[in-house]
Residue, then its C-alpha position, 0 to 999 in steps of 0.5 A: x649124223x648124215x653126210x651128202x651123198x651124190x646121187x643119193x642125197x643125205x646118208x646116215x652114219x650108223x657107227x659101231x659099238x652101241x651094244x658095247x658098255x665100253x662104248x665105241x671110238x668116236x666117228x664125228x661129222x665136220x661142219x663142211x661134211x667130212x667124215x673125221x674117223x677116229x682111231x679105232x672108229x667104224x661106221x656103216x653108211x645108212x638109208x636111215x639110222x635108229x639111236x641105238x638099235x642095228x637094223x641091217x635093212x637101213x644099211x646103203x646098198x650102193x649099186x656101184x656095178x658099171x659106176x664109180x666112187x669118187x672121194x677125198x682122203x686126208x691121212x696125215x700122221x697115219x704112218x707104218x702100223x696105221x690103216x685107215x679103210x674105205x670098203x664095201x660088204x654085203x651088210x644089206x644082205x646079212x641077216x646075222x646079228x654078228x658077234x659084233x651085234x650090228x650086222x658087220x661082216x666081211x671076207x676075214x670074218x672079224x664078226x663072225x659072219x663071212x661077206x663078200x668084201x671089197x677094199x677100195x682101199x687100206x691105206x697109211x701114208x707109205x702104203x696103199x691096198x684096193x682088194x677084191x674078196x669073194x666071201x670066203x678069200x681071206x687074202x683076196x685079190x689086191x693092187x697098189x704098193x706096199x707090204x710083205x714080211x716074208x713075200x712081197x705085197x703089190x708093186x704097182x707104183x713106188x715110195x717116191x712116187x707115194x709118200x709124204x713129199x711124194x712126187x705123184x701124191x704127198x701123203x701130207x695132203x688131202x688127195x682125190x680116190x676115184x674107184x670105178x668098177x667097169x662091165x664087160x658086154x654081159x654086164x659082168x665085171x671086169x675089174x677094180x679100177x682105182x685112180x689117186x690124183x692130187x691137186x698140183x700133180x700131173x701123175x695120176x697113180x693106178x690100181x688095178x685089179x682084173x682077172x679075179x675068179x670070185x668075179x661072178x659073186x662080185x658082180x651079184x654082190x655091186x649088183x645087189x648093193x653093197x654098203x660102205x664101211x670106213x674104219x681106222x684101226x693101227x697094230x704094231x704088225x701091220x707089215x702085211x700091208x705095209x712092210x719092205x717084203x723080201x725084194x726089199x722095195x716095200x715102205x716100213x721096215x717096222x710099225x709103230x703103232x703107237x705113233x698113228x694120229x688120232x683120227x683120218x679124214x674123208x669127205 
Protein backbone atom coordinates (compact mmCIF):
# COMPACT_ATOMS: atom_id res chain seq x y z
CA UNK A 1 0.00 0.00 0.00
CA UNK A 2 1.08 3.73 0.17
CA UNK A 3 0.68 6.27 3.06
CA UNK A 4 1.17 10.52 2.40
CA UNK A 5 4.25 11.66 2.99
CA UNK A 6 4.65 15.37 3.54
CA UNK A 7 6.73 16.92 1.19
CA UNK A 8 6.70 13.87 -1.11
CA UNK A 9 3.51 12.91 -1.69
CA UNK A 10 1.94 8.91 -1.47
CA UNK A 11 4.88 6.39 -0.59
CA UNK A 12 4.98 2.76 -1.14
CA UNK A 13 5.42 0.32 1.82
CA UNK A 14 7.58 -2.33 0.54
CA UNK A 15 7.49 -4.92 3.69
CA UNK A 16 10.00 -7.61 4.09
CA UNK A 17 10.09 -11.44 3.60
CA UNK A 18 8.78 -11.93 -0.02
CA UNK A 19 11.53 -14.46 -0.80
CA UNK A 20 10.69 -16.25 2.46
CA UNK A 21 8.26 -19.43 2.13
CA UNK A 22 7.26 -18.80 5.67
CA UNK A 23 5.93 -15.50 4.70
CA UNK A 24 6.42 -12.53 6.74
CA UNK A 25 4.41 -10.40 9.60
CA UNK A 26 2.09 -8.50 8.53
CA UNK A 27 2.60 -4.60 8.09
CA UNK A 28 -1.05 -3.20 7.13
CA UNK A 29 -2.33 0.52 6.00
CA UNK A 30 -5.33 1.72 7.98
CA UNK A 31 -8.28 3.69 6.58
CA UNK A 32 -6.89 7.11 8.07
CA UNK A 33 -3.35 6.25 6.66
CA UNK A 34 -1.67 4.90 9.75
CA UNK A 35 0.78 2.46 9.70
CA UNK A 36 -0.27 -0.83 11.78
CA UNK A 37 3.11 -2.73 12.31
CA UNK A 38 2.53 -5.98 13.50
CA UNK A 39 4.99 -8.22 15.90
CA UNK A 40 7.77 -9.02 13.89
CA UNK A 41 6.85 -6.65 10.95
CA UNK A 42 9.53 -4.77 8.53
CA UNK A 43 9.01 -2.69 6.14
CA UNK A 44 11.03 -0.04 3.94
CA UNK A 45 9.64 3.14 2.57
CA UNK A 46 9.35 3.18 -1.36
CA UNK A 47 9.28 5.58 -4.28
CA UNK A 48 7.57 2.82 -5.97
CA UNK A 49 7.15 -0.88 -5.17
CA UNK A 50 7.13 -4.05 -7.56
CA UNK A 51 4.86 -7.18 -5.78
CA UNK A 52 7.30 -9.50 -4.93
CA UNK A 53 10.36 -8.62 -6.34
CA UNK A 54 13.13 -6.09 -3.95
CA UNK A 55 14.75 -3.44 -6.02
CA UNK A 56 17.13 -1.09 -3.92
CA UNK A 57 16.44 1.65 -6.57
CA UNK A 58 12.85 2.09 -5.64
CA UNK A 59 13.78 2.53 -1.81
CA UNK A 60 12.85 6.54 -0.42
CA UNK A 61 16.22 8.26 0.01
CA UNK A 62 14.76 11.00 2.20
CA UNK A 63 17.23 13.94 2.36
CA UNK A 64 16.33 15.03 6.12
CA UNK A 65 20.00 16.85 6.38
CA UNK A 66 19.29 20.35 8.07
CA UNK A 67 15.25 19.29 8.10
CA UNK A 68 12.98 17.42 10.54
CA UNK A 69 10.74 14.37 10.72
CA UNK A 70 7.60 14.74 12.43
CA UNK A 71 5.20 11.52 13.29
CA UNK A 72 2.69 10.22 15.69
CA UNK A 73 3.59 7.10 17.81
CA UNK A 74 0.76 4.83 19.55
CA UNK A 75 2.65 2.00 21.81
CA UNK A 76 0.11 0.74 23.95
CA UNK A 77 0.56 -2.75 25.35
CA UNK A 78 4.38 -2.73 23.94
CA UNK A 79 5.80 -3.35 27.56
CA UNK A 80 9.61 -4.54 28.90
CA UNK A 81 10.83 -6.81 25.97
CA UNK A 82 8.92 -4.91 23.53
CA UNK A 83 10.82 -2.82 20.75
CA UNK A 84 9.08 -0.94 18.47
CA UNK A 85 11.58 1.09 15.73
CA UNK A 86 11.53 3.82 13.47
CA UNK A 87 15.20 4.42 11.76
CA UNK A 88 16.96 5.46 8.78
CA UNK A 89 19.71 3.20 6.56
CA UNK A 90 21.37 3.73 3.47
CA UNK A 91 19.37 0.99 1.45
CA UNK A 92 19.14 3.40 -1.73
CA UNK A 93 22.54 2.84 -1.77
CA UNK A 94 23.36 -0.73 -1.26
CA UNK A 95 23.57 -2.80 -4.07
CA UNK A 96 23.81 -6.15 -1.97
CA UNK A 97 20.83 -8.43 -1.95
CA UNK A 98 21.51 -9.39 1.59
CA UNK A 99 20.75 -12.66 3.32
CA UNK A 100 17.61 -11.16 3.83
CA UNK A 101 17.25 -11.11 0.12
CA UNK A 102 15.61 -7.33 0.01
CA UNK A 103 18.64 -5.21 0.36
CA UNK A 104 18.37 -4.49 4.16
CA UNK A 105 21.23 -3.45 5.86
CA UNK A 106 22.28 -1.65 9.07
CA UNK A 107 25.10 -0.91 11.46
CA UNK A 108 24.29 -4.58 13.67
CA UNK A 109 24.59 -6.25 10.09
CA UNK A 110 21.39 -8.23 10.86
CA UNK A 111 21.66 -9.20 6.80
CA UNK A 112 24.77 -9.42 6.38
CA UNK A 113 25.44 -5.85 4.77
CA UNK A 114 26.78 -3.17 7.21
CA UNK A 115 25.12 0.75 6.55
CA UNK A 116 25.03 3.51 7.95
CA UNK A 117 22.06 3.56 10.50
CA UNK A 118 20.15 6.09 12.69
CA UNK A 119 17.51 5.18 15.13
CA UNK A 120 15.24 8.19 15.52
CA UNK A 121 13.81 5.69 18.03
CA UNK A 122 13.76 2.14 19.61
CA UNK A 123 11.05 2.43 21.97
CA UNK A 124 8.51 0.38 24.43
CA UNK A 125 6.24 1.88 26.84
CA UNK A 126 9.05 2.32 29.63
CA UNK A 127 12.06 3.00 27.45
CA UNK A 128 13.16 5.12 24.78
CA UNK A 129 16.79 5.07 22.49
CA UNK A 130 17.50 7.74 19.35
CA UNK A 131 20.90 6.63 18.24
CA UNK A 132 23.64 7.44 15.97
CA UNK A 133 25.58 4.67 13.96
CA UNK A 134 28.49 5.21 11.76
CA UNK A 135 28.30 1.73 9.48
CA UNK A 136 30.59 -0.13 11.59
CA UNK A 137 29.43 0.90 15.49
CA UNK A 138 27.44 -1.40 16.47
CA UNK A 139 26.47 0.27 19.72
CA UNK A 140 26.61 3.64 18.19
CA UNK A 141 25.97 7.00 20.02
CA UNK A 142 22.30 7.29 21.82
CA UNK A 143 20.19 9.66 24.24
CA UNK A 144 16.70 9.12 26.19
CA UNK A 145 16.05 6.81 29.01
CA UNK A 146 16.32 3.36 29.92
CA UNK A 147 18.49 -0.06 29.57
CA UNK A 148 21.72 -1.48 31.39
CA UNK A 149 22.05 -5.04 32.48
CA UNK A 150 25.36 -4.54 33.63
CA UNK A 151 25.88 -0.62 32.77
CA UNK A 152 23.56 1.97 32.55
CA UNK A 153 21.77 2.87 29.26
CA UNK A 154 20.70 7.17 28.70
CA UNK A 155 19.28 9.10 31.50
CA UNK A 156 17.98 12.09 29.77
CA UNK A 157 14.76 11.79 31.52
CA UNK A 158 12.67 9.44 34.21
CA UNK A 159 10.04 6.80 34.33
CA UNK A 160 7.87 9.34 36.12
CA UNK A 161 8.22 11.63 33.67
CA UNK A 162 7.70 8.63 30.52
CA UNK A 163 5.54 5.92 31.32
CA UNK A 164 2.07 4.90 31.28
CA UNK A 165 0.41 7.36 33.28
CA UNK A 166 3.28 9.32 32.78
CA UNK A 167 3.54 13.08 33.67
CA UNK A 168 5.36 14.58 30.47
CA UNK A 169 4.15 11.57 27.79
CA UNK A 170 1.50 8.66 29.05
CA UNK A 171 2.59 5.77 26.96
CA UNK A 172 -1.07 4.54 27.06
CA UNK A 173 -1.67 7.31 24.41
CA UNK A 174 -0.76 8.30 20.93
CA UNK A 175 2.12 11.15 21.42
CA UNK A 176 3.72 13.42 18.52
CA UNK A 177 8.01 12.59 17.46
CA UNK A 178 9.63 15.49 16.21
CA UNK A 179 13.51 14.49 14.84
CA UNK A 180 15.41 17.06 13.38
CA UNK A 181 18.88 16.88 12.24
CA UNK A 182 20.55 20.71 12.41
CA UNK A 183 24.03 21.78 10.24
CA UNK A 184 26.41 23.67 11.38
CA UNK A 185 27.72 26.78 8.90
CA UNK A 186 29.89 24.11 6.81
CA UNK A 187 26.66 22.01 6.31
CA UNK A 188 27.96 19.42 8.61
CA UNK A 189 25.72 17.91 11.10
CA UNK A 190 25.65 18.85 14.45
CA UNK A 191 23.29 16.64 16.27
CA UNK A 192 20.21 14.17 16.47
CA UNK A 193 17.49 16.36 17.88
CA UNK A 194 14.43 14.51 19.23
CA UNK A 195 11.58 16.00 20.69
CA UNK A 196 8.29 13.85 22.26
CA UNK A 197 5.40 16.16 22.95
CA UNK A 198 1.79 14.90 23.90
CA UNK A 199 -1.58 16.56 23.76
CA UNK A 200 -2.53 18.03 27.22
CA UNK A 201 0.97 17.88 28.51
CA UNK A 202 3.01 21.05 29.04
CA UNK A 203 6.61 19.28 29.10
CA UNK A 204 8.08 18.37 26.04
CA UNK A 205 10.92 15.36 26.46
CA UNK A 206 14.33 15.69 24.56
CA UNK A 207 16.98 13.53 23.16
CA UNK A 208 20.03 14.76 22.05
CA UNK A 209 22.72 13.37 20.74
CA UNK A 210 26.01 15.61 19.53
CA UNK A 211 29.60 15.43 19.48
CA UNK A 212 29.38 11.64 17.73
CA UNK A 213 32.80 11.06 15.74
CA UNK A 214 31.11 9.23 12.57
CA UNK A 215 29.49 12.94 12.02
CA UNK A 216 31.19 13.21 8.93
CA UNK A 217 29.86 9.72 7.37
CA UNK A 218 26.38 10.74 8.62
CA UNK A 219 26.17 13.67 7.26
CA UNK A 220 27.28 11.91 3.43
CA UNK A 221 24.72 9.66 4.49
CA UNK A 222 21.25 12.53 5.11
CA UNK A 223 22.99 13.99 2.38
CA UNK A 224 22.67 11.35 0.08
CA UNK A 225 19.22 9.87 1.50
CA UNK A 226 18.33 7.71 3.77
CA UNK A 227 15.32 5.28 3.63
CA UNK A 228 13.15 4.88 6.39
CA UNK A 229 12.45 1.43 7.85
CA UNK A 230 9.72 0.73 10.73
CA UNK A 231 9.69 -2.84 12.67
CA UNK A 232 8.48 -4.22 15.87
CA UNK A 233 10.08 -7.02 17.15
CA UNK A 234 10.25 -8.35 21.17
CA UNK A 235 12.99 -10.78 23.29
CA UNK A 236 12.87 -11.77 26.63
CA UNK A 237 16.65 -10.03 26.70
CA UNK A 238 15.63 -6.76 25.94
CA UNK A 239 17.27 -5.39 29.21
CA UNK A 240 19.96 -3.49 26.85
CA UNK A 241 17.37 -1.08 26.29
CA UNK A 242 15.23 -1.11 28.53
CA UNK A 243 16.55 -2.52 32.08
CA UNK A 244 17.07 -0.98 35.46
CA UNK A 245 21.24 -0.93 34.90
CA UNK A 246 23.67 -0.75 37.66
CA UNK A 247 22.27 2.76 39.42
CA UNK A 248 19.21 1.05 39.29
CA UNK A 249 17.10 4.15 37.86
CA UNK A 250 16.28 2.20 34.66
CA UNK A 251 12.56 0.70 33.84
CA UNK A 252 12.34 -3.18 33.61
CA UNK A 253 13.77 -5.37 35.96
CA UNK A 254 12.94 -8.36 33.34
CA UNK A 255 11.30 -8.59 29.86
CA UNK A 256 8.27 -10.49 29.14
CA UNK A 257 8.24 -11.15 25.83
CA UNK A 258 5.50 -12.93 25.51
CA UNK A 259 3.15 -10.36 27.11
CA UNK A 260 3.83 -7.49 23.96
CA UNK A 261 0.76 -6.43 22.02
CA UNK A 262 0.26 -7.50 18.89
CA UNK A 263 1.29 -4.73 16.50
CA UNK A 264 2.07 -0.76 17.10
CA UNK A 265 0.92 2.21 15.35
CA UNK A 266 2.36 5.28 13.60
CA UNK A 267 0.98 7.74 11.15
Amino acid sequence: GTVPLAGRGPTSIIPTGWNDPNGAAALDVSADGGLVVHMGARAYFGESCTAGVYNHEQYTALQLLGKQLRFFVDLSGAGCGCNAALYLVSMRQNSQPSSCGDYYCDANKVCGVSCTEIDIMEANQHAWHSTLHSAHDHNGLGSGYGGGDSYNGPRDWNSAQYSPGGSCIDTTKSFEVVAAFPTNAQGTLVAMEVTLTQKGKTCPLKARVDGYVGMAELTQALDAGMTPTLSYWSSDQMLWMDGKGTDGQGPCSSDNAAACSSSVKFW
